[in-house]
C-alpha positions as CSV (number, residue, x, y, z in Angstrom):
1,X,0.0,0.0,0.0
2,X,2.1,3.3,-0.9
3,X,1.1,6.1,1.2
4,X,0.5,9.8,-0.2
5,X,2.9,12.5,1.0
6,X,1.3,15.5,3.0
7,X,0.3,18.0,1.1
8,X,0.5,21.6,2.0
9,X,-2.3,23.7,1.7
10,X,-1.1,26.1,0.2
11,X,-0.9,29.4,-1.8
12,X,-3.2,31.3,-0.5
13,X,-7.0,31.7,0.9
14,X,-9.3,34.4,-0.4
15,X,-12.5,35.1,1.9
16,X,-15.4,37.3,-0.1
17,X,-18.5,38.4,0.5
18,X,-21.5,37.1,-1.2
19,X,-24.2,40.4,-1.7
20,X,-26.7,41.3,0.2
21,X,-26.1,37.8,2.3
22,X,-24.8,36.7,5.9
23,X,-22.4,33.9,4.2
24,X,-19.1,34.3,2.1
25,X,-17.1,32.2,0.0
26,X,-13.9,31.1,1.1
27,X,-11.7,30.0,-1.7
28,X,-8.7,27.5,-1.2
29,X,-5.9,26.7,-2.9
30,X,-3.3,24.2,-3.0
31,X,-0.3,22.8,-4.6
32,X,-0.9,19.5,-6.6
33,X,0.0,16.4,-5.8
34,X,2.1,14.9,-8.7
35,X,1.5,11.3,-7.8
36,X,0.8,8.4,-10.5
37,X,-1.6,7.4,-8.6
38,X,-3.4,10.1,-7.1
39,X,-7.4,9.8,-7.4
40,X,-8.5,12.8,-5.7
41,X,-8.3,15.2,-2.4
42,X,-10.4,15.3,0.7
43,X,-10.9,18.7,1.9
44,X,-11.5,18.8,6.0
45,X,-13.3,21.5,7.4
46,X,-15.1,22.3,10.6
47,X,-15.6,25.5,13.3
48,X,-12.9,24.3,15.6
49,X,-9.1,23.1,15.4
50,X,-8.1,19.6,14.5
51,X,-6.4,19.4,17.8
52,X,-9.4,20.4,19.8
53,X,-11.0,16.8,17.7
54,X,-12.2,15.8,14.4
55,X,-13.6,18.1,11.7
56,X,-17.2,18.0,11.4
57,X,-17.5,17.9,7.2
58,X,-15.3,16.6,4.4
59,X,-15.4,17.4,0.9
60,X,-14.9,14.7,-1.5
61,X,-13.0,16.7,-4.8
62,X,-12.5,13.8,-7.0
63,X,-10.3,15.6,-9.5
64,X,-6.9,14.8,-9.5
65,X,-6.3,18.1,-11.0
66,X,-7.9,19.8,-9.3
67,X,-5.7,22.9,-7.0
68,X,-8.8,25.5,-5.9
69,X,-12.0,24.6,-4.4
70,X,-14.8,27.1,-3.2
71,X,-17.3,26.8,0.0
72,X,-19.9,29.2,0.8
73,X,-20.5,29.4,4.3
74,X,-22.3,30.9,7.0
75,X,-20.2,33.3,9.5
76,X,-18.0,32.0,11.8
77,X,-14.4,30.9,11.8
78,X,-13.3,27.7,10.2
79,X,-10.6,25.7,9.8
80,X,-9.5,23.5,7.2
81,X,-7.2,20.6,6.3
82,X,-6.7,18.7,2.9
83,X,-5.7,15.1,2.1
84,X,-4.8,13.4,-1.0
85,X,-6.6,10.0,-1.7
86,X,-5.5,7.3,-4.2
87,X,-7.0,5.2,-6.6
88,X,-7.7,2.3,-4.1
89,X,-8.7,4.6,-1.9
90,X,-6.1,5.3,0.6
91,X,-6.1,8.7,2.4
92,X,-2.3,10.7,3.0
93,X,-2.0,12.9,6.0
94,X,-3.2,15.9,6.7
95,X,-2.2,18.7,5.2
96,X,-1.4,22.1,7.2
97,X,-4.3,23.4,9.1
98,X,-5.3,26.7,7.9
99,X,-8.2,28.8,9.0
100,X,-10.9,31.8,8.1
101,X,-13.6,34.0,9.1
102,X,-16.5,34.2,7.3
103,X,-18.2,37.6,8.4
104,X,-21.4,39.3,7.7
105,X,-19.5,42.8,7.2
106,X,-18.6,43.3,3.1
107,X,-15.2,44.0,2.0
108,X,-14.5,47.7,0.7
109,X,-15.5,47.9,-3.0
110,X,-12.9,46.5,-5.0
111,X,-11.2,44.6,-2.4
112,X,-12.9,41.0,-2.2
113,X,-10.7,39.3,0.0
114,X,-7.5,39.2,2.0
115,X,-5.2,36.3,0.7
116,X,-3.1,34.1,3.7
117,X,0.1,32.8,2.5
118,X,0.3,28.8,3.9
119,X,3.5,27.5,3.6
């Protein structure tokens, strides 16, 4: 069974507003994974840190080229996590932890989101 190297979430995250609505859309991004035989990601995410338990949803992206995904979510903080499944279905590490806040106050016109380096 090979195992899948962690992958860093990374990049950057941009958090924007969605008019008129109390959600935003957080948009992740991520370096990809350049294994043969790399099916897909899992992305992690849930309103408290990994080390506090377990996140409470997981997004199956089953893309293997996939490197962005977007969420629209209510406010409140998140965090988020990514792993890289293979084709029989074996799941890598985590990635880094990385978090957000998703707020009910608009950006400035012009300015839709502050991007976080992860490295």
């Amino acid at each position: 069974m090979k195992r899948i190297r962690p992958l860093l979430l990374a990049a950057c995250m941009l958090l924007f507003m969605a008019p008129l609505a109390e959600a935003g859309t957080v948009s992740l991004i991520w370096d990809a994974n350049g294994e043969a035989d790399l099916a897909g990601y899992k992305l992690h995410y849930g309103n408290s840190p990994r080390a506090q338990g377990s996140y409470t949803q997981t997004v199956p992206i089953n893309n293997k080229n996939a490197t962005t995904w977007d969420l629209s979510l209510p406010t409140g903080v998140y965090y988020f996590a990514l792993t890289a499944v293979d084709l029989v279905g074996n799941e890598s590490d985590f990635s880094n932890e990385v978090s957000a806040e998703v707020s009910d106050i608009p950006p400035p016109p012009g300015k839709p989101g502050r991007p976080i380096l992860i490295q």
